[in-house]
C-alpha positions as CSV (number, residue, x, y, z in Angstrom):
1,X,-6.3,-14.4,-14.0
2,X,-7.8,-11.6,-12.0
3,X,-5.9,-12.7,-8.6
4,X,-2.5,-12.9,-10.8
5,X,-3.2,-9.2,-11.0
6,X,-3.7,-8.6,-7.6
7,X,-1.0,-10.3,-6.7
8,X,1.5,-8.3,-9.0
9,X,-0.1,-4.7,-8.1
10,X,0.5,-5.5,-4.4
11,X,3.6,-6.7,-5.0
12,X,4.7,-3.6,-7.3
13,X,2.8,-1.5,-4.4
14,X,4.8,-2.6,-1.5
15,X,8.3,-2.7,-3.4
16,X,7.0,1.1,-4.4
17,X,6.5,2.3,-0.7
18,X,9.8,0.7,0.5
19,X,11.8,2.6,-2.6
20,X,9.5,5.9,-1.8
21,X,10.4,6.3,1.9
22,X,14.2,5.2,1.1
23,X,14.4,7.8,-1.4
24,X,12.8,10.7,1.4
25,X,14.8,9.3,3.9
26,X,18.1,10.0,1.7
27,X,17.2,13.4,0.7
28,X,16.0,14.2,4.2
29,X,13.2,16.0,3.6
30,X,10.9,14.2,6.4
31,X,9.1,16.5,9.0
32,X,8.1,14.2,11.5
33,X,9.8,13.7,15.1
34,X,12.1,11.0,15.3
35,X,9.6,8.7,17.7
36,X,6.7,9.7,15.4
37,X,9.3,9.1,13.0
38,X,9.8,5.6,14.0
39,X,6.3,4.7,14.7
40,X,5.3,6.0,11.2
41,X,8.0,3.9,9.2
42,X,7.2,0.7,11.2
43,X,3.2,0.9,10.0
44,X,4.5,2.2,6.5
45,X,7.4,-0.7,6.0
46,X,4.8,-3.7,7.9
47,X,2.0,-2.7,5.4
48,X,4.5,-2.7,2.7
49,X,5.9,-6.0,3.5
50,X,2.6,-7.6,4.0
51,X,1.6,-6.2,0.5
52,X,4.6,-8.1,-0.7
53,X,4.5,-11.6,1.2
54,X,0.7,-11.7,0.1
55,X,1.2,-10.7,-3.5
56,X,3.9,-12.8,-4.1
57,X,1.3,-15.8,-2.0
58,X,-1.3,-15.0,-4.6
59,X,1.2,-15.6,-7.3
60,X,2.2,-19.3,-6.2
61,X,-1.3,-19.6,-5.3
62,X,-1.1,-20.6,-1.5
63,X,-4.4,-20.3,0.2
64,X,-3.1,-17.8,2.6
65,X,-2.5,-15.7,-0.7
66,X,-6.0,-14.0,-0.3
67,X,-6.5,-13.0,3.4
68,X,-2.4,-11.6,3.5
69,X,-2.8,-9.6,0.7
70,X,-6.1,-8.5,1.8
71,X,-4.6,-7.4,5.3
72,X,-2.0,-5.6,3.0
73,X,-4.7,-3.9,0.7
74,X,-6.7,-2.7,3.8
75,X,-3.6,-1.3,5.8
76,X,-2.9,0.5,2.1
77,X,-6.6,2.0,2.0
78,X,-6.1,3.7,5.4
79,X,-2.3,5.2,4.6
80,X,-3.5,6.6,1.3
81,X,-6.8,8.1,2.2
82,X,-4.6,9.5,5.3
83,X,-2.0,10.7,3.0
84,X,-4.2,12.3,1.0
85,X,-5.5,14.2,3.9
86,X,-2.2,15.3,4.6
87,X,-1.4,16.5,1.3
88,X,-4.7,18.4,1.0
89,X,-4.3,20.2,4.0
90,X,-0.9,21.4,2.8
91,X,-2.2,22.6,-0.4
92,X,-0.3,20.0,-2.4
93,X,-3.8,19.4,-5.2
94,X,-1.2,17.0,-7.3
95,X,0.2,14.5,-4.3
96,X,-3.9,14.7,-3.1
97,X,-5.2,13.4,-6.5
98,X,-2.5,10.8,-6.4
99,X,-3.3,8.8,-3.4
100,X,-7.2,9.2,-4.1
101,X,-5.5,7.5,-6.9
102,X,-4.1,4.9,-5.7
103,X,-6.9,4.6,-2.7
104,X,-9.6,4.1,-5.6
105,X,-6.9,1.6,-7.4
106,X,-5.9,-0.3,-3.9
107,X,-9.7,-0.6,-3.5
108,X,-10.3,-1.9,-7.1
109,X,-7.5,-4.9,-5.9
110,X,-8.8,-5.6,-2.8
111,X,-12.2,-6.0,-4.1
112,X,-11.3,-8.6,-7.1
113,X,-9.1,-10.3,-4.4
114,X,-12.0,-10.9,-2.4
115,X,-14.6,-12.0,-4.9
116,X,-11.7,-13.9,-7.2
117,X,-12.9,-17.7,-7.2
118,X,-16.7,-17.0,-5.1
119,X,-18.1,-17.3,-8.3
């Protein structure tokens, strides 16, 4: 039971960032250089993806279920935390307190996902 919820937040998570950075994209509000640009929506749409493909492993409870979606869970700890940062040095309290968030969340997941079944 508690890797069925893994598998669905990282799942919801990864469809999330996808529909997050198509929506920025659209409105064009993104301040980056168009190579740092690029380099920054490769990382974002890989750790995305890999949230996905291991969420939806944990669901049909393939053994590489656990170490995908763990992959996905750590590359989401680092973009949060880092996204926080980013948001707290721009003053933006509200965006901060998210991604602590969804770092303390992500790290909730990854944790059940690596002690599910050791018992």
């Amino acid at each position: 039971m508690k890797a069925k919820i893994t598998g669905y937040y990282s799942v919801f998570l990864g469809i999330s960032v996808i529909a997050m950075w198509l929506m920025i994209l659209k409105n064009g509000s993104v301040p980056e250089g168009r190579t740092e640009l690029s380099f920054h929506l490769f990382s974002e749409f890989l750790m995305a993806s890999t949230c996905i493909v291991g969420g939806i492993l944990i669901l049909r409870r393939n053994s590489l279920g656990k170490p995908v979606c763990s992959i996905g869970l750590g590359m989401v700890l680092y973009s949060v935390l880092n996204a926080a940062g980013y948001y707290g040095e721009l003053g933006n309290t509200s965006m901060m307190i998210m991604f602590i968030f969804l770092f303390v969340l992500s790290t909730t997941a990854l944790l059940i996902n690596l002690l599910a079944g050791s018992r």
